[in-house]
BADREN-814523 format. One record per residue (C-alpha): residue number from 0; x, z, y. Coordinates in pm, 1 decimal, m for minus. Layout:
// BADREN-814523
SITE num       c1       c3       c2
SITE NUM        X        Z        Y
...
//
This chain:
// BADREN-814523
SITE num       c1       c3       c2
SITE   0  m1442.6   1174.5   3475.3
SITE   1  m1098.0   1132.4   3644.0
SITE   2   m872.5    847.6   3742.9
SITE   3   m911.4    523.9   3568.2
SITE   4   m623.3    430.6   3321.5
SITE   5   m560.1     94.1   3317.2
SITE   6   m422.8    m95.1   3021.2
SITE   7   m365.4   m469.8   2960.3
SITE   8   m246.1   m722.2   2673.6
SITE   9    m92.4   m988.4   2816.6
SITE  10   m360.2  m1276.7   2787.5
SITE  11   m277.9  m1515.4   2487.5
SITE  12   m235.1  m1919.2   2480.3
SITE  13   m497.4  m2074.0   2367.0
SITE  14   m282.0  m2354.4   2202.7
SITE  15   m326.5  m2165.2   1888.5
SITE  16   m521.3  m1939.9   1684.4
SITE  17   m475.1  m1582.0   1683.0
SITE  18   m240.4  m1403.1   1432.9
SITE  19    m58.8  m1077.0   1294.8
SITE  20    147.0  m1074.5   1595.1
SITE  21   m106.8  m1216.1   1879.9
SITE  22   m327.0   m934.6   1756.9
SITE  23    m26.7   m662.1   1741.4
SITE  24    m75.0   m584.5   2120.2
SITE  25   m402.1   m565.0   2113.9
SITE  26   m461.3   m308.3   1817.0
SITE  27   m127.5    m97.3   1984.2
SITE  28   m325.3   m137.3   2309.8
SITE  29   m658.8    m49.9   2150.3
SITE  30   m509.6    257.4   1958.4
SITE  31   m364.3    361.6   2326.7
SITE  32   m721.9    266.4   2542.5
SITE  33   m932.8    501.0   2226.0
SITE  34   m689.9    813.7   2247.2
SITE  35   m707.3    810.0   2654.5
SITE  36  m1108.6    844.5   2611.1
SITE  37  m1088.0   1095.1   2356.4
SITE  38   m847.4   1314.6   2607.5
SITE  39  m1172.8   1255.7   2863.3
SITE  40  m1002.3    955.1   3064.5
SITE  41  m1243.4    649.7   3240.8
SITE  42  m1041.0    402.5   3038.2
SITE  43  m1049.3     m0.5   3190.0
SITE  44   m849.9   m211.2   2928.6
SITE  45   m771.5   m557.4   2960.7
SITE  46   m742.5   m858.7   2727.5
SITE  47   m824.3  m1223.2   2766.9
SITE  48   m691.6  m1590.2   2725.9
SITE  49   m469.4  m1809.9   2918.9
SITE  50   m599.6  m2144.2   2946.7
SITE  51   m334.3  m2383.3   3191.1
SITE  52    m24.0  m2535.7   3175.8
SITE  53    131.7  m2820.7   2995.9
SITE  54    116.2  m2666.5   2690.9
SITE  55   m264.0  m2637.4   2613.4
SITE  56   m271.5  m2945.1   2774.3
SITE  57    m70.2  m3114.1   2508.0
SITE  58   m276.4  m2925.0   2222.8
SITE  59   m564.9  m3071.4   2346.8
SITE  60   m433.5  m3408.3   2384.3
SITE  61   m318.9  m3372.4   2063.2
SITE  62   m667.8  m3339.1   1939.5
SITE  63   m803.2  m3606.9   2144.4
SITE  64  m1015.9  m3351.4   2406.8
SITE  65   m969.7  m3262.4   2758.9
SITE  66   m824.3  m2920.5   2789.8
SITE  67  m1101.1  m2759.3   2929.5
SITE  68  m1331.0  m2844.9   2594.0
SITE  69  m1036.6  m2740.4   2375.8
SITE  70   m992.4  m2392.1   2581.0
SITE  71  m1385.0  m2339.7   2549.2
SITE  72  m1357.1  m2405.3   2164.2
SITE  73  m1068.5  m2143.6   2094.3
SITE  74  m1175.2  m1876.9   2269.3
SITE  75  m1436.3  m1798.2   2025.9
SITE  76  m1185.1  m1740.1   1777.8
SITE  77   m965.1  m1459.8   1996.2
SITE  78  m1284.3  m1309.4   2083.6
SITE  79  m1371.7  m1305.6   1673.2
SITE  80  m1056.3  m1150.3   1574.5
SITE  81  m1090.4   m852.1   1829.9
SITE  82  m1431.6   m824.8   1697.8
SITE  83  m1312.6   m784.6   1328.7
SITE  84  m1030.4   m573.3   1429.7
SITE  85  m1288.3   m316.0   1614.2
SITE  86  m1076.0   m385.9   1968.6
SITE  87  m1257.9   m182.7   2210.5
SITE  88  m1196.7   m374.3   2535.8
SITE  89  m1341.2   m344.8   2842.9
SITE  90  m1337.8   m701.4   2972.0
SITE  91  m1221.5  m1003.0   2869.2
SITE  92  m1053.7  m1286.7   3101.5
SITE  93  m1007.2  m1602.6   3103.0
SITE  94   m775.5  m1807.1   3368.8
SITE  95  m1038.3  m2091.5   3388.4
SITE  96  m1278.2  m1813.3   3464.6
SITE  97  m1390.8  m1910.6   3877.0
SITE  98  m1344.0  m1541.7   3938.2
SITE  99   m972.6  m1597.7   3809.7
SITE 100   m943.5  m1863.1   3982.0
SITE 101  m1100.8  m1755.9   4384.4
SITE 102   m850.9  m1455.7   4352.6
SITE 103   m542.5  m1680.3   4219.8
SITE 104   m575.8  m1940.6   4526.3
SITE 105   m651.5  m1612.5   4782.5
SITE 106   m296.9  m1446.3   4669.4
SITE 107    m96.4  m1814.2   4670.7
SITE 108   m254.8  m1820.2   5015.7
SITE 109   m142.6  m1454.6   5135.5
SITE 110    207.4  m1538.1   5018.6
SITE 111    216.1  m1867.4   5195.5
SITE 112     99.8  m1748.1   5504.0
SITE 113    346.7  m1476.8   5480.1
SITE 114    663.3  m1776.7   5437.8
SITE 115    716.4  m1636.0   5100.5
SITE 116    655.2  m1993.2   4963.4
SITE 117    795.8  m2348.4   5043.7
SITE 118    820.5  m2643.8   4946.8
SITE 119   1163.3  m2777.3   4777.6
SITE 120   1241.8  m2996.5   4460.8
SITE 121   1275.1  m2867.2   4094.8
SITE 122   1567.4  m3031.4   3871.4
SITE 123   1647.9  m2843.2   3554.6
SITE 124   1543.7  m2735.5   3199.4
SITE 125   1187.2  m2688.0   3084.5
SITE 126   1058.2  m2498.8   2785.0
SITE 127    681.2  m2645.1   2741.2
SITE 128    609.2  m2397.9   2458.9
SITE 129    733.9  m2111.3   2644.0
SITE 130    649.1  m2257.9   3022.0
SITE 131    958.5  m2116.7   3122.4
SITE 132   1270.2  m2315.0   3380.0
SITE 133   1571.6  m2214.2   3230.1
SITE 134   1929.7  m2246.4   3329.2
SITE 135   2164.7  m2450.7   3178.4
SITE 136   2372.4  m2131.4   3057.5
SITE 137   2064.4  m1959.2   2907.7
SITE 138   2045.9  m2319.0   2667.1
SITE 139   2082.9  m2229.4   2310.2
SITE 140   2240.5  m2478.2   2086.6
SITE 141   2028.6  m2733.0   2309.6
SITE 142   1724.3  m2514.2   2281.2
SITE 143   1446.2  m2259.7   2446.7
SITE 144   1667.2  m1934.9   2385.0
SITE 145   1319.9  m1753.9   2298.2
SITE 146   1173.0  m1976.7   2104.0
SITE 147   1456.9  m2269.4   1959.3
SITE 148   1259.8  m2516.4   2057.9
SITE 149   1377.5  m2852.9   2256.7
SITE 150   1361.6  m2809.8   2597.5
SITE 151   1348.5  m3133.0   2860.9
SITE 152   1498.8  m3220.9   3149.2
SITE 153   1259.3  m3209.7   3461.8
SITE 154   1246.1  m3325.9   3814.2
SITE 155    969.0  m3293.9   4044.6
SITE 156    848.2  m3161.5   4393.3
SITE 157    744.9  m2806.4   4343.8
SITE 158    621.2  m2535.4   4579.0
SITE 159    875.6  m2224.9   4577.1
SITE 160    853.5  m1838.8   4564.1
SITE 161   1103.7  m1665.5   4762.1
SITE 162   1199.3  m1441.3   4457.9
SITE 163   1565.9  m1366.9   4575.4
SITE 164   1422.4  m1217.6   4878.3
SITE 165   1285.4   m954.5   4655.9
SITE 166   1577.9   m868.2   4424.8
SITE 167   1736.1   m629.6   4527.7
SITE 168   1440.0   m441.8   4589.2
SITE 169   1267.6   m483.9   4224.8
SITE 170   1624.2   m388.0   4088.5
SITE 171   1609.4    m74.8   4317.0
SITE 172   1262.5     57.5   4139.1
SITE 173   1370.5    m40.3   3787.0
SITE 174   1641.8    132.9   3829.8
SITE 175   1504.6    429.2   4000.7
SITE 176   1209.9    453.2   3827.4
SITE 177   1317.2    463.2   3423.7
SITE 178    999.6    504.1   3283.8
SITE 179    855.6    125.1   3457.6
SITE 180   1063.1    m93.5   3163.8
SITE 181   1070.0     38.1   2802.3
SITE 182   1238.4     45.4   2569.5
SITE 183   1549.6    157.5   2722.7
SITE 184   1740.8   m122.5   2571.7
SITE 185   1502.3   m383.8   2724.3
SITE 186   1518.7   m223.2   3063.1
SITE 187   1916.1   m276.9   3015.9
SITE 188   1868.5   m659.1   2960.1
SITE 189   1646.9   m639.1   3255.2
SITE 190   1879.4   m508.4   3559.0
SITE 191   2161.7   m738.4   3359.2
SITE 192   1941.5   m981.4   3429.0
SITE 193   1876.0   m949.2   3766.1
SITE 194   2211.2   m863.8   3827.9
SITE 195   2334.5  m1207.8   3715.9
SITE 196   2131.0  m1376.0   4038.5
SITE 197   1817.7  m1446.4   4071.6
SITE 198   1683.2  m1818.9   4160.8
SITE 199   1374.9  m1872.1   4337.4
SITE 200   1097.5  m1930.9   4137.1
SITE 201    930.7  m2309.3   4117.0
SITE 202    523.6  m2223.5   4109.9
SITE 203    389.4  m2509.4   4094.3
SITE 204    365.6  m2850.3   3907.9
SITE 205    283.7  m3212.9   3992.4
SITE 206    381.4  m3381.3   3655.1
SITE 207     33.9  m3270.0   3511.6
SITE 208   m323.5  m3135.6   3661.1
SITE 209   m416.2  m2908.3   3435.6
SITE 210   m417.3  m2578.0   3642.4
SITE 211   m531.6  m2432.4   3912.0
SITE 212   m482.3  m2621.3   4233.1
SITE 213   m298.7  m2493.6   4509.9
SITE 214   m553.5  m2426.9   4806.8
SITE 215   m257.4  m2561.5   5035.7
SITE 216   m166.3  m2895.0   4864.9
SITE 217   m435.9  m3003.2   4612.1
SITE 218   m133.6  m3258.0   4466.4
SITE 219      4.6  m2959.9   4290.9
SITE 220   m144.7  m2685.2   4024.3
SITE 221    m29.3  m2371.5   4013.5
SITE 222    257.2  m2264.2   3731.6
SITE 223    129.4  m2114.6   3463.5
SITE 224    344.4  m1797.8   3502.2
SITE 225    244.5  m1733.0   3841.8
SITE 226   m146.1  m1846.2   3777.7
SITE 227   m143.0  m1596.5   3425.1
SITE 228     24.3  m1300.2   3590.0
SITE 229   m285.5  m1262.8   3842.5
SITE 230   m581.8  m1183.2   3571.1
SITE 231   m468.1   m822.9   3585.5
SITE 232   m614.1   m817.8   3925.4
SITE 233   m812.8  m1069.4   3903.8
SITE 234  m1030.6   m894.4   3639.2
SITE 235  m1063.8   m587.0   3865.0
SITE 236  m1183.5   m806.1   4186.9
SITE 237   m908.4   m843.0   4411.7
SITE 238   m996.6   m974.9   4705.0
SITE 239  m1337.4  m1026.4   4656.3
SITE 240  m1446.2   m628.4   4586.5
SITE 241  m1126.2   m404.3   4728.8
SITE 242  m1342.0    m50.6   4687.7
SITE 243  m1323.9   m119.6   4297.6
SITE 244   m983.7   m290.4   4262.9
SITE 245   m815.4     12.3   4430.7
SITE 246  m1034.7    251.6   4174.2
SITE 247   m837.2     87.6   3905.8
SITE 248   m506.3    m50.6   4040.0
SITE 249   m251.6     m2.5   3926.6
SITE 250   m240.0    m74.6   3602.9
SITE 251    m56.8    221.1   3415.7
SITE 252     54.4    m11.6   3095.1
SITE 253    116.0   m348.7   3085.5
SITE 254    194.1   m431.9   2677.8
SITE 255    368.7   m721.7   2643.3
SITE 256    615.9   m903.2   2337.8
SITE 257    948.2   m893.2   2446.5
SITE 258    968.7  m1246.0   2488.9
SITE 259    791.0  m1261.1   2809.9
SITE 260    892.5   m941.0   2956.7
SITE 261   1091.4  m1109.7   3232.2
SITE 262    801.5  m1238.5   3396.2
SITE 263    672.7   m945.6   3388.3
SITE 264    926.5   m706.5   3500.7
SITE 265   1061.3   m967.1   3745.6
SITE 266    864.2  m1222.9   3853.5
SITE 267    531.1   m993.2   3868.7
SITE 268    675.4   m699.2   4065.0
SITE 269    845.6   m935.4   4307.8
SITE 270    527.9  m1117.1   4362.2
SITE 271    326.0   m758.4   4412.0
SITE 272    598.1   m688.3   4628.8
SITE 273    544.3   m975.5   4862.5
SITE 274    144.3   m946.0   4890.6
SITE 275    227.9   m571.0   4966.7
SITE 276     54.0   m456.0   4626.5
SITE 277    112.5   m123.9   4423.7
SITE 278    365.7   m227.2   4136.7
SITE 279    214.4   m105.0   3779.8
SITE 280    324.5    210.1   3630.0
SITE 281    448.4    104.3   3336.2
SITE 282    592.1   m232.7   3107.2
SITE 283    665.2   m202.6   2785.0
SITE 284    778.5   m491.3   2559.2
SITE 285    778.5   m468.7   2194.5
SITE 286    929.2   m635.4   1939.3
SITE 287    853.2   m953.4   1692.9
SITE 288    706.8   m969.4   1379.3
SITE 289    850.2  m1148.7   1113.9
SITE 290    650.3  m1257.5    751.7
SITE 291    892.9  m1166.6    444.9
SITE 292   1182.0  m1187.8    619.4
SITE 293   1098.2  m1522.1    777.3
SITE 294    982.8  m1633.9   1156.2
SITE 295    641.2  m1693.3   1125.8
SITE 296    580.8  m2065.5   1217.0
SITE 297    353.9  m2337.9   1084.9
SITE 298    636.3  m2550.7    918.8
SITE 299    673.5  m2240.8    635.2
SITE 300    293.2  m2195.7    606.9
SITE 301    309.3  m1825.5    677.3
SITE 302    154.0  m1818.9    991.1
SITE 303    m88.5  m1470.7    862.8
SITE 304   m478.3  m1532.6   1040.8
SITE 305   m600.7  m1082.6   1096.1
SITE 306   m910.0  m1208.1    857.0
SITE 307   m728.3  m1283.6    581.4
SITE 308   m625.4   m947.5    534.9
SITE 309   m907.5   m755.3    718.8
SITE 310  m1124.9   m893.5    433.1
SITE 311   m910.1   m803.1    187.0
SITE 312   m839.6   m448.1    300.4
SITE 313  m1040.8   m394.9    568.5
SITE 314  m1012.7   m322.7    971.1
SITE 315   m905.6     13.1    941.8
SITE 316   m662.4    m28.6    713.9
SITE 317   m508.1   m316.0    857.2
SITE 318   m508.6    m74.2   1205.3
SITE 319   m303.2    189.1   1016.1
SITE 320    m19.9    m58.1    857.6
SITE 321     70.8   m222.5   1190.0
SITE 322     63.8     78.2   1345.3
SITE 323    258.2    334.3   1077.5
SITE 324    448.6     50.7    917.3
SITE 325    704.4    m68.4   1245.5
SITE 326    850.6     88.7   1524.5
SITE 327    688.9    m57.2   1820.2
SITE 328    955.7   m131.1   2075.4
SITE 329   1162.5   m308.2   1752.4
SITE 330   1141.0   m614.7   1565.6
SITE 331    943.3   m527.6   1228.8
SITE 332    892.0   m682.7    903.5
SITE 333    557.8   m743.8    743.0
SITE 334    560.2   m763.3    334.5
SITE 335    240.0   m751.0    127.9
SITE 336    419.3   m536.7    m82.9
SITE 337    476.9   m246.8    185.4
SITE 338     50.8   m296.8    286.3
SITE 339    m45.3   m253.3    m77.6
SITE 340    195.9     39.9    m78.3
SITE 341     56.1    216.1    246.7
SITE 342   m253.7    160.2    144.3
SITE 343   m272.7    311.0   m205.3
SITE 344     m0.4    568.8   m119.6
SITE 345   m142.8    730.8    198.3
SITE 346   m496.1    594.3    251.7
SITE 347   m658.7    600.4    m85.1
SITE 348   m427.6    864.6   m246.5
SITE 349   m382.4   1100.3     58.9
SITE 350   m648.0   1049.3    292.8
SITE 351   m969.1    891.5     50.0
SITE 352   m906.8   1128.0   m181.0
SITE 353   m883.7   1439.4      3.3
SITE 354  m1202.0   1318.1    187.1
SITE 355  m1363.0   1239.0   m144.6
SITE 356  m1284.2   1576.4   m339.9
SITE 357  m1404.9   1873.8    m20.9
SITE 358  m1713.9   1648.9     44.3
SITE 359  m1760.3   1636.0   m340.2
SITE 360  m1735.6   2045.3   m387.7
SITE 361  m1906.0   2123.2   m112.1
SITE 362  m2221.5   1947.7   m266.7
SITE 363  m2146.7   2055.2   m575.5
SITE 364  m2101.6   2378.3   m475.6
SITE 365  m2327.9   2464.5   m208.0
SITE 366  m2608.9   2175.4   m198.6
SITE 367  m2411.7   1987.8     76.2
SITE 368  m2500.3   2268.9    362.8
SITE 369  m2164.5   2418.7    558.5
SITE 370  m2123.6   2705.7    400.1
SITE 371  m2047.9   3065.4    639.5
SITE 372  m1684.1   3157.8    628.1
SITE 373  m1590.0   3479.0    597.9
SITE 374  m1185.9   3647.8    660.9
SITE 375   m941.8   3453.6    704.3
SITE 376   m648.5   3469.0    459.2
SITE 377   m252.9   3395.5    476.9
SITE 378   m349.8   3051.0    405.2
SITE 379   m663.6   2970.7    598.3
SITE 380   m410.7   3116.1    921.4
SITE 381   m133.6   2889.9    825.3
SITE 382   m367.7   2546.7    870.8
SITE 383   m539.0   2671.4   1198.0
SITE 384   m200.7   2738.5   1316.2
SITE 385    m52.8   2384.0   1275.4
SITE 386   m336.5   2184.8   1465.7
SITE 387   m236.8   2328.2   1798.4
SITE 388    156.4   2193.8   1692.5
SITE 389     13.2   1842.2   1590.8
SITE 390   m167.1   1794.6   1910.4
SITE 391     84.7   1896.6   2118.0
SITE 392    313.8   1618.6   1879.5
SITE 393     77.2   1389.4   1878.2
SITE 394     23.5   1408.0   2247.7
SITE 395    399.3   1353.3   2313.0
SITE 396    398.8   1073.7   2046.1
SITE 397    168.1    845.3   2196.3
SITE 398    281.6    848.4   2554.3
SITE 399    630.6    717.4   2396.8
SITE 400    412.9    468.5   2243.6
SITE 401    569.8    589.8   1894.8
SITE 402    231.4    525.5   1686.0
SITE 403    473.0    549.2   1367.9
SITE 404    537.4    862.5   1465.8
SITE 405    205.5    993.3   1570.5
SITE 406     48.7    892.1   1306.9
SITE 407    352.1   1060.6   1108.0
SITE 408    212.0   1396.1   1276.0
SITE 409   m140.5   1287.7   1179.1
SITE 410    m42.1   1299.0    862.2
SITE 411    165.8   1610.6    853.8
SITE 412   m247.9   1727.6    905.1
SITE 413   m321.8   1517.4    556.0
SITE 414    m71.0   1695.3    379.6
SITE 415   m160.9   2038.7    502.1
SITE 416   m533.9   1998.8    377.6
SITE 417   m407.6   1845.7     46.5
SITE 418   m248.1   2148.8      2.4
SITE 419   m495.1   2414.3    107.9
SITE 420   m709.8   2238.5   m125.3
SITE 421   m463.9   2261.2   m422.3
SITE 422   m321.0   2610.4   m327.9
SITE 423   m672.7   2766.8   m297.2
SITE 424   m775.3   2594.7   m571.5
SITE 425  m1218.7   2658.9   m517.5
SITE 426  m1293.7   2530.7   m851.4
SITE 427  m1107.8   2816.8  m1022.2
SITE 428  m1347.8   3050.6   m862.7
SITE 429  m1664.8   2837.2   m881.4
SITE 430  m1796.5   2999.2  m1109.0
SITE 431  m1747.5   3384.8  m1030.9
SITE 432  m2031.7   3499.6   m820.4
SITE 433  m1827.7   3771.9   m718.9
SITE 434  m1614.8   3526.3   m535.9
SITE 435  m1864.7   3348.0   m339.8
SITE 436  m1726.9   3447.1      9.5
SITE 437  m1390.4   3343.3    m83.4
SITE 438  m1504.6   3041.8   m205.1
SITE 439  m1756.1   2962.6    151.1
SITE 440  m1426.0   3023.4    358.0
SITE 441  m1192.9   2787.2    144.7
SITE 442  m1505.3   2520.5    198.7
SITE 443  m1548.1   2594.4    556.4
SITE 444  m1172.0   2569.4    611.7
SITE 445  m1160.3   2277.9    410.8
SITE 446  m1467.8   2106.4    593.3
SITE 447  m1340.3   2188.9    929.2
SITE 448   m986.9   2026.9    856.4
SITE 449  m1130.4   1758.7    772.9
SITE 450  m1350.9   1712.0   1095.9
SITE 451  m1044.9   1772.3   1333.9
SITE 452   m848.2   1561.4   1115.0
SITE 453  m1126.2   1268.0   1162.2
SITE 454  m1051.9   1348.8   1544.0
SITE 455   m690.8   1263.0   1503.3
SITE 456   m701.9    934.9   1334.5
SITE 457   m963.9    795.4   1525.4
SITE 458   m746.5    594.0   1789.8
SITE 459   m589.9    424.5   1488.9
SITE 460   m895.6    405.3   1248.0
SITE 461  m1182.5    402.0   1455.7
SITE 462  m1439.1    328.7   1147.6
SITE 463  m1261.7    621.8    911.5
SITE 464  m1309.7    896.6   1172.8
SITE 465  m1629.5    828.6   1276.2
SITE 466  m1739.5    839.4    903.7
SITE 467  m1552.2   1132.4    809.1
SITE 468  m1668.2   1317.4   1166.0
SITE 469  m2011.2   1212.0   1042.9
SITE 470  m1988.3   1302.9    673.0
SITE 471  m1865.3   1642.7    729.4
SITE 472  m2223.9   1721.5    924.9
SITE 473  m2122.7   1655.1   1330.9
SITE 474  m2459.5   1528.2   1492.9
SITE 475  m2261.2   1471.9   1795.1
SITE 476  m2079.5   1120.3   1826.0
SITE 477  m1703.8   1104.3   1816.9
SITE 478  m1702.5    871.2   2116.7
SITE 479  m1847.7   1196.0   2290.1
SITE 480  m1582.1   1432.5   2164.8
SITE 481  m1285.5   1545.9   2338.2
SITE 482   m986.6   1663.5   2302.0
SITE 483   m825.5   1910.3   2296.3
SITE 484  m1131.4   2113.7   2320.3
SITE 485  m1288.9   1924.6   2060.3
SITE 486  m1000.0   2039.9   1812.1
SITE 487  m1062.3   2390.1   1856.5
SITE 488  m1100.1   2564.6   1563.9
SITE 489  m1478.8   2665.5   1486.9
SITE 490  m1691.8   2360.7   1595.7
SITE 491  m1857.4   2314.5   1265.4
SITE 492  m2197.4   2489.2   1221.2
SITE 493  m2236.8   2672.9    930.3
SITE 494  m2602.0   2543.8    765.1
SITE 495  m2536.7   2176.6    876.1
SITE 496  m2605.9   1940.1    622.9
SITE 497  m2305.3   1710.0    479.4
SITE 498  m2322.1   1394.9    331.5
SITE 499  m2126.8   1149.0     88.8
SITE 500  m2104.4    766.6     95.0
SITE 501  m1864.2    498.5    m40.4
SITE 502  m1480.5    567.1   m151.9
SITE 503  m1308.1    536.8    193.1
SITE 504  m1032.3    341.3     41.9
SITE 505  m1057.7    236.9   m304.4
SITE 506   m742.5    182.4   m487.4
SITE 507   m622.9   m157.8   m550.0
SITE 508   m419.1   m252.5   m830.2
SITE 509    m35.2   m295.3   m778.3
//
């Protein structure tokens, strides 16, 4: 095994319960941490909770507990939904975790002693829901200009990171480096951004105490920005265990929701920069979700829990429509109307059902074993031809993070079979003994497509390819496959035994 890639979700508030968009990361991210261990990678990927700041604070207030209790009672819940959703995470943090919080107080410490922090007085906007200072020209209509919401006027003695010292120097390696912020059009807002003047950054509060205190001045708790940032080195033992933290650092995707991609394509690099760190390879912020044309928010009652759909479709398919339906660096729109469609157009129609009818022959036709193929023919060359060309696609595709698009090439594989199938037609020749070797190649071919294809749309539906893989007679696990040697044409043994289960989609009524 080679190099550890390192991917992260950013770590979700626990003022809330998870939803279609909390959990949009973290299938993207899961999709991206599956396809990197099928190409052979060690694979370390990172999700978790963030449990500080005023905000959870108020929620549990709100609900008459002390934050701690609260954070320990919705944690469950994230961990539920990534269960459900078949998230295949490595670790899972937590900032009230004491190994989050050792390595937290050691880096506030390293940047102290280095002067990078002092002490000065805060005065200026707040955004408790986003935990974000804001100036008075980023004010919207007398709002958060993320999230609308009423923002309040603060003053209090905070501790300060020296964040204009580092400026110039973050804007240098955006700039030089074009691949660090995606999309493009968010790595324009970015240098804009910084371009505008940078502040330095307040880090810590005294107005509340839920946080992590400062290991300087036990008055004050760390920000939540600056405390959250940390668990993607916390998690991998900074400080504490260097020999693995360097195995893994740095991080070569951060996925985050464009709303907080200024921390980290600002704030975080800066604050990397001043402990002398290796920044991460890559950021990429994607865009919002919206319910039927609408913001999701509580007040409309369309706030959309994973469950309520998993149970009604399933994991797998849920997997496929957030992943085919949008393009991920844009804002997308999610419609019940477009799931149903997906899922009876290319799940049950194109993928079940092609599944369904070359398992279905082959036992009909040859007692479930793989049968021997014999020549190959125009056609049977024409489909071993194209896997090399979706691979390659495919390949490209998800290091653009374009899942819409690989799974478009996946698919160009669907089609292909479906038409094998119909062009070669094997239950025309059933019946003519003199037409049994044509008829064991179109199975064979048939059978084989269908294992490479269960190769291919296993990042995205985990469950589906291992029970095609299975079903077309593999013994070997799909987690132990790789690719692209795993795609090469052949790997089916003739005399293995198939086998049939459940409908892999069943259609649903429109």
């Amino acid at each position: 095994m080679g190099e550890v890639f390192y991917v992260t979700t950013p770590i979700y508030y626990v003022n809330d319960m998870p939803h279609i968009g909390t959990a949009y990361t973290t299938v993207a991210a899961d999709a991206v941490a599956r396809y990197q261990r099928l190409k052979g990678r060690r694979v370390f990927f990172l999700t978790g909770t963030d449990e500080h700041g005023q905000k959870v604070a108020q929620a549990a207030a709100e609900r008459n507990q002390n934050p701690q209790d609260w954070a320990d009672s919705m944690v469950p819940h994230f961990k539920e939904t990534w269960r459900i959703l078949n998230i295949s995470n490595d670790d899972f943090i937590r900032t009230t975790d004491n190994r989050h919080t050792k390595v937290a107080q050691v880096f506030i410490q390293k940047l102290k002693d280095k002067g990078d922090i002092y002490l000065g007085t805060y005065e200026g906007w707040y955004c408790v829901y986003d935990e974000s200072f804001l100036l008075s020209s980023q004010i919207v209509d007398g709002g958060c200009p993320e999230c609308r919401r009423p923002v309040e006027w603060v003053k209090e003695e905070n501790y300060f990171f020296r964040l204009s010292k580092y400026a110039d120097r973050v804007l240098k390696h955006i700039e030089e480096n074009p691949d660090f912020v995606q999309p493009e059009s968010r790595r324009n807002e970015v240098i804009s951004f910084i371009k505008s003047g940078l502040s330095d950054q307040s880090i810590s509060r005294t107005s509340f105490t839920w946080g992590i205190p400062l290991p300087f001045d036990a008055r004050h708790v760390m920000y939540v920005w600056f405390d959250a940032l940390l668990n993607y080195i916390s998690a991998i033992d900074f400080g504490s265990n260097m020999k693995r933290f360097e195995e893994i650092w740095p991080a070569d995707l951060h996925l985050v929701g464009k709303e907080i991609l200024r921390f980290h394509a600002i704030i975080w690099p800066a604050m990397l920069f001043a402990a002398e760190l290796p920044l991460p390879k890559r950021i990429f912020a994607h865009g919002w979700l919206t319910v039927e044309g609408q913001k999701m928010s509580k007040s409309l009652g369309n706030v959309i829990a994973p469950k309520e759909l998993v149970d009604e479709y399933g994991a797998d398919a849920y997997r496929y429509y957030f992943l085919r339906e949008f393009s991920f660096g844009i804002d997308g729109n999610f419609s019940r109307r477009t799931l149903l469609g997906r899922y009876n157009a290319e799940l049950a129609n194109d993928l079940g059902n092609l599944s369904s009818r070359v398992l279905t022959m082959v036992m009909k036709y040859r007692d479930g074993i793989v049968p021997e193929p014999k020549a190959s023919g125009a056609e049977e060359n024409r489909l071993r031809e194209i896997i090399p060309e979706i691979l390659a696609k495919l390949d490209v595709k998800m290091a653009a993070l374009a899942f819409n698009e690989a799974l478009s090439a996946v698919w160009d594989l669907v089609h292909a079979l479906n038409r094998y199938v119909d062009v070669s037609a094997p239950w025309s020749i059933a019946s003519d003994p003199s037409k049994k070797k044509e008829l064991d190649t179109i199975l064979y071919t048939s059978l084989e497509g269908l294992r490479i294809l269960a190769l291919l749309i296993y990042p995205f539906m985990p469950e589906t390819g291992r029970k095609i893989w299975e079903r077309t007679g593999m013994s070997e696990k799909i987690t132990q496959a790789r690719i692209p040697e795993a795609a090469n044409w052949g790997a089916l043994r003739p005399g293995s035994k198939i086998v049939t289960g459940e409908p892999l989609f069943p259609r649903k009524p429109e």
